[in-house]
N, C-alpha and C positions, 0 to 999 in steps of 0.2 A: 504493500500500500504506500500511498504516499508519506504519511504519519512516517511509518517503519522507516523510505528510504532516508525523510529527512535526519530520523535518530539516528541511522547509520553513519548518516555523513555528518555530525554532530563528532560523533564518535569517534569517526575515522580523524578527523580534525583535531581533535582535544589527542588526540594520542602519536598526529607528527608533531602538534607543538610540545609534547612530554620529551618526546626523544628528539627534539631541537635542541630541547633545555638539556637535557642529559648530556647530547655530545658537545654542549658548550661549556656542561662543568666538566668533563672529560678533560677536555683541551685544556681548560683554564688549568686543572690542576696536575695535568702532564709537564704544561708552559712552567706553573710554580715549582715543579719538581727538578726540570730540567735548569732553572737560576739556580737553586740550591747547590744542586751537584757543580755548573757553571761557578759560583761563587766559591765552594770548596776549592776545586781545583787550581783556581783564582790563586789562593790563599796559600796554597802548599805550595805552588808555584813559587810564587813571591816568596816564600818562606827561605824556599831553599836558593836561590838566587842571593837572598842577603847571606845566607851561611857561605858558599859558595865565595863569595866577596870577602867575609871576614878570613876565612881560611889563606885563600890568594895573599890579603896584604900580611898577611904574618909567616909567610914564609923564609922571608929574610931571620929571622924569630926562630923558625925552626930549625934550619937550617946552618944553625951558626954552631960550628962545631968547638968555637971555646966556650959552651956554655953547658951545663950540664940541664940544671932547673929551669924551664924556661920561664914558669909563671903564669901559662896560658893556661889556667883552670877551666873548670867546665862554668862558674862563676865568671870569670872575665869574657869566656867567652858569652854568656849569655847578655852582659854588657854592651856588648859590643855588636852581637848581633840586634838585641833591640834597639842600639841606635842605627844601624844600616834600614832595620823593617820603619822606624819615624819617619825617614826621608823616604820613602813612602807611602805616608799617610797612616801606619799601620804600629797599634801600641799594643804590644806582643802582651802587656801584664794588663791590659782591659779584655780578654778575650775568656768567653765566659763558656764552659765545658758543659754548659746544658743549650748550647745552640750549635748545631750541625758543624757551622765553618766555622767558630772558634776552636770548636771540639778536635776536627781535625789538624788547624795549626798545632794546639795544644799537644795534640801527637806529634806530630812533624818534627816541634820544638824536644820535647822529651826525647826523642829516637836517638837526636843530632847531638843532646848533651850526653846521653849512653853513648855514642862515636866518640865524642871526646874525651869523656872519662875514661874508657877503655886505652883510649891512645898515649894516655900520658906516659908509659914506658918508651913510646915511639919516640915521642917527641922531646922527651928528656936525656935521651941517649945522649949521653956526654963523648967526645973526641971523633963525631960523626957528622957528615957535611948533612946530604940529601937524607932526609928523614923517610920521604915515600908518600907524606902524610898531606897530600897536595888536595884541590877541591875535587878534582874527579873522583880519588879513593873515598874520600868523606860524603861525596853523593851518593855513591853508589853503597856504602855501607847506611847513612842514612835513610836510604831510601828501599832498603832492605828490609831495615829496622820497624819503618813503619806500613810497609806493607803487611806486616805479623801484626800490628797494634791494629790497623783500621781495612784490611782487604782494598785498598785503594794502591794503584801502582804509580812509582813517581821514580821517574828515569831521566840520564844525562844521556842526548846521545847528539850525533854529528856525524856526516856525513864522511869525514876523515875523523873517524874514530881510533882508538887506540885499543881500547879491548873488550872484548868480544859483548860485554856486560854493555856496553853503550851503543851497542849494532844497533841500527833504526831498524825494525819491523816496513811493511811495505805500507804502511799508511805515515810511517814517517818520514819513510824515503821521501814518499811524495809532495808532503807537507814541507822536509825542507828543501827539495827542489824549487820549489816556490816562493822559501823564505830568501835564496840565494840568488832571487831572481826580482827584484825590482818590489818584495813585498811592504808594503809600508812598515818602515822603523816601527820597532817595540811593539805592533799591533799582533795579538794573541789569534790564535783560531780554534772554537770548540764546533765539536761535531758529535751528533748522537750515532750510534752504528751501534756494530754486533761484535764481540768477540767470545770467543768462548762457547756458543748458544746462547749470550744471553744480552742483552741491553746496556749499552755501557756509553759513557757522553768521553769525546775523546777530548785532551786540549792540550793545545802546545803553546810556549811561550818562548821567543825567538831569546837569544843569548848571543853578547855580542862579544870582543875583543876589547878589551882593557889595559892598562897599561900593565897589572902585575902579572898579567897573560903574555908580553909580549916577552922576558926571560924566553920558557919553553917552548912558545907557539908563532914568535916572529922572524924577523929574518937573522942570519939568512937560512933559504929554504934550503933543508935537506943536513943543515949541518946539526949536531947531536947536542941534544939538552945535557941538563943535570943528571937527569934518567938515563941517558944514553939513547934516549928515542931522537927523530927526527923532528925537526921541528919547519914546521907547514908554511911558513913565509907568510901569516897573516900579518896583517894594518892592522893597527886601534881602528875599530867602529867595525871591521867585518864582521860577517854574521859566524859565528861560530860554532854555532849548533840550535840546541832548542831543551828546555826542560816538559818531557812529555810525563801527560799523566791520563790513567784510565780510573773513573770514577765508574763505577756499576752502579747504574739505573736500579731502585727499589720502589 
């Protein structure tokens, strides 16, 4: 009847505008989940970028073989890393362990001072030049450390990598293909994808050439560091790798 068809289409109406609503709080809270993980990685990024920096300029520090003690505590280093994270924007003792991305700085932070503490026999070794104890080691042990505290993965790597722990995977290859190619300075790139089976937001965050990089990693090219590696013939400002992190999507 007529009656009936109008109920129908009453019905059929109230029930696309139900699942309009639905896939817009869908979205909405896909959108809020994917800043979250986006702001995490953000922040661990950053995190380790300033540790990465305080390690570099205290090399001369570690390295100095008439000294025995160096002084470099897990205390001073914490110092000193949170005035590298201030000069950007970021106050490492306001970061509050009941919110997502403080929680995970907080990790980050904690993993990096377990790196350091553990190191102090390295770095105290008295009548020894090169310690070993350079920011690539300390990434890569940091970044070990806190992949066991929070399943979130956070890697140094670069295209002229050095060992085998900092190999780009093929979405980093690709990614710093692109950083090495006309990418706007310092600008980040996150991506949602798959690894594993499962949903994970990618981000990288380009890493440049610094003066206390230019010892090991400048010219000239080919001739042997501290380490006895080769060293790559970069400039201050080249892009020199990227800090990649894979956040799983929850």
């Amino acid at each position: 009847t007529i009656k009936e068809n109008m109920k129908n289409k009453k019905l059929l109406a109230v029930m696309v505008v139900f699942l309009f609503a639905a896939t817009l709080l869908f979205l909405k809270n896909e959108t809020v989940a994917q800043q979250k993980e986006a702001a995490m990685a953000k922040a661990i990024a950053d995190y380790l970028v300033a540790g990465r920096s305080v390690i570099a300029k205290n090399q001369p520090l570690f390295n100095d073989a008439s000294k025995g003690d160096k002084g470099f505590t897990p205390a001073v280093y914490e110092a000193q890393v949170s005035e590298e994270l201030k000069g950007k924007g970021i106050d490492l003792k306001a970061q509050n362990a009941a919110d997502p991305v403080g929680k995970t700085m907080l990790q980050a932070h904690e993993s990096a001072m377990e790196v350091v503490a553990e190191a102090q026999p390295q770095i105290n070794e008295a009548g020894k030049a090169f310690k070993g104890f350079i920011p690539a080691v300390y990434g890569a042990r940091t970044g070990d450390r806190f992949f066991k505290k929070s399943g979130i993965r956070l890697k140094q790597t670069s295209l002229k990598f050095r060992g085998d722990y900092n190999r780009p995977d093929e979405f980093e290859e690709g990614m710093l293909k692109k950083m090495e190619s006309g990418w706007e300075r310092g600008k980040p790139h996150s991506e949602e994808t798959t690894a594993g089976g499962r949903k994970v937001l990618r981000y990288m965050l380009p890493v440049y050439i610094v003066k206390p990089c230019l010892p090991c990693h400048g010219d000239p090219a080919g001739e042997l560091d501290i380490a006895g590696r080769a060293k790559e013939g970069y400039k201050e400002g080249d892009v020199r790798g990227a800090i990649s992190v894979t956040v799983p999507i929850r």
